[in-house]
ZAMARGU-4260 file (C-alpha; in steps of 0.2 Angstrom, whole numbers, plus 5000, padded with zeros to 4 digits):
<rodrens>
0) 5161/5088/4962 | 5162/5094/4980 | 5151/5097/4993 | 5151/5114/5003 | 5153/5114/5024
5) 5134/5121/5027 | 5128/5107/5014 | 5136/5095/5022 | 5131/5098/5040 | 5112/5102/5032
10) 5115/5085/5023 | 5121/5075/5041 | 5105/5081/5048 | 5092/5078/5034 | 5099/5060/5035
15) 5094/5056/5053 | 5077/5068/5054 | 5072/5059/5036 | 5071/5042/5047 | 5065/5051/5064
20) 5061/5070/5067 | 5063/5066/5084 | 5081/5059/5088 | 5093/5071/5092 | 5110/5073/5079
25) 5126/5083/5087 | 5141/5085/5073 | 5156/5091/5081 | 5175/5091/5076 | 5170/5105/5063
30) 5168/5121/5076 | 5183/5128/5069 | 5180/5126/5053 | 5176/5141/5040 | 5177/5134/5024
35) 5179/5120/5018 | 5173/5107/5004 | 5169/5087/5006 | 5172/5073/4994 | 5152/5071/4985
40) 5156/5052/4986 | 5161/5051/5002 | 5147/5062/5008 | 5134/5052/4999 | 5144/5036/5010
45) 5142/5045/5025 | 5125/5050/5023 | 5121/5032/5020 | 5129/5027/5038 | 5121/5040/5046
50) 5105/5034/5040 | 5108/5016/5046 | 5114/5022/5064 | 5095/5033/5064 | 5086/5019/5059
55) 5090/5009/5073 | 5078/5007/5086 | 5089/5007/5101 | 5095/5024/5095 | 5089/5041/5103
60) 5103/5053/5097 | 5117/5053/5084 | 5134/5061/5086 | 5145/5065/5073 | 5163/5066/5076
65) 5174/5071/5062 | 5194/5070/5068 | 5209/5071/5057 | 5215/5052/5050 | 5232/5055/5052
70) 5233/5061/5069 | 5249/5074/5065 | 5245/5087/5055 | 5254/5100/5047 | 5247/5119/5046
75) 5253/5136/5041 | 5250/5149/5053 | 5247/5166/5043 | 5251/5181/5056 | 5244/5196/5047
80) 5246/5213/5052 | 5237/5228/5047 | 5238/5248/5049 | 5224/5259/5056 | 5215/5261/5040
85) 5213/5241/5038 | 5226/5238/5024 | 5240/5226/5023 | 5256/5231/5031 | 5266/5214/5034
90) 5262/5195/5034 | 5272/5183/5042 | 5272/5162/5040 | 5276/5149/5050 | 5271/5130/5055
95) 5267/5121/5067 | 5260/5102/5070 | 5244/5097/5080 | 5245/5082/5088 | 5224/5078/5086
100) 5217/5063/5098 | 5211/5049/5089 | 5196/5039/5084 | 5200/5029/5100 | 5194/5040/5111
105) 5180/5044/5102 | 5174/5024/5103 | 5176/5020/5119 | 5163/5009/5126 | 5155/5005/5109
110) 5155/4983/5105 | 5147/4985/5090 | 5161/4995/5078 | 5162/4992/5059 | 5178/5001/5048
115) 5172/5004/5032 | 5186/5018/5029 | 5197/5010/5013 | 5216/5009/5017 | 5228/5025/5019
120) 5230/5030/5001 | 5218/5020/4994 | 5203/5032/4994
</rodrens>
């Protein structure tokens, strides 16, 4: 079972406003995302961290960043071109790799950091 992009975004949320309507919750990393479909157990884990940063008194707003694990990553680019009535003429496909920053820039400053992500592989 797989959770959808908009329920797990809706999902994020509900998980800091259900411990205080009031804090503020950001989720970026996704912006460019269209589609896409998360893991149920590891959203019902991420729910459950969200939910213990929100509970935390010192707390006033929530960021979630989501950024690639392995920081190369492999795409296809799909060039698609079409003629004046909107159907398909030619499609070309190529790669490229994106170099992604990672989770390292994302935590600096924070003391208090706990990796409950399983081993590459392992998940």
């Amino acid at each position: 079972m797989h959770t959808s992009l908009p329920d797990w975004i809706a999902k994020m949320k509900a998980a800091v406003f259900s411990c205080n309507p009031l804090k503020q919750v950001e989720i970026r990393g996704l912006e460019n995302l269209r589609y896409g479909k998360f893991q149920s157990l590891r959203t019902g884990r991420a729910e459950f961290a969200v939910s213990e940063v929100a509970q935390d008194n010192r707390v006033k707003k929530v960021e979630i960043v989501v950024v690639p694990r392995i920081p190369e990553t492999m795409h296809t680019i799909i060039i698609k071109g079409y003629d004046e009535n909107n159907r398909p003429v030619k499609a070309i496909l190529e790669n490229t790799n994106i170099l992604h920053p990672t989770e390292d820039v994302e935590l600096a400053g924070f003391t208090e950091i706990e990796d409950r992500r399983p081993k590459l592989g392992e998940h």
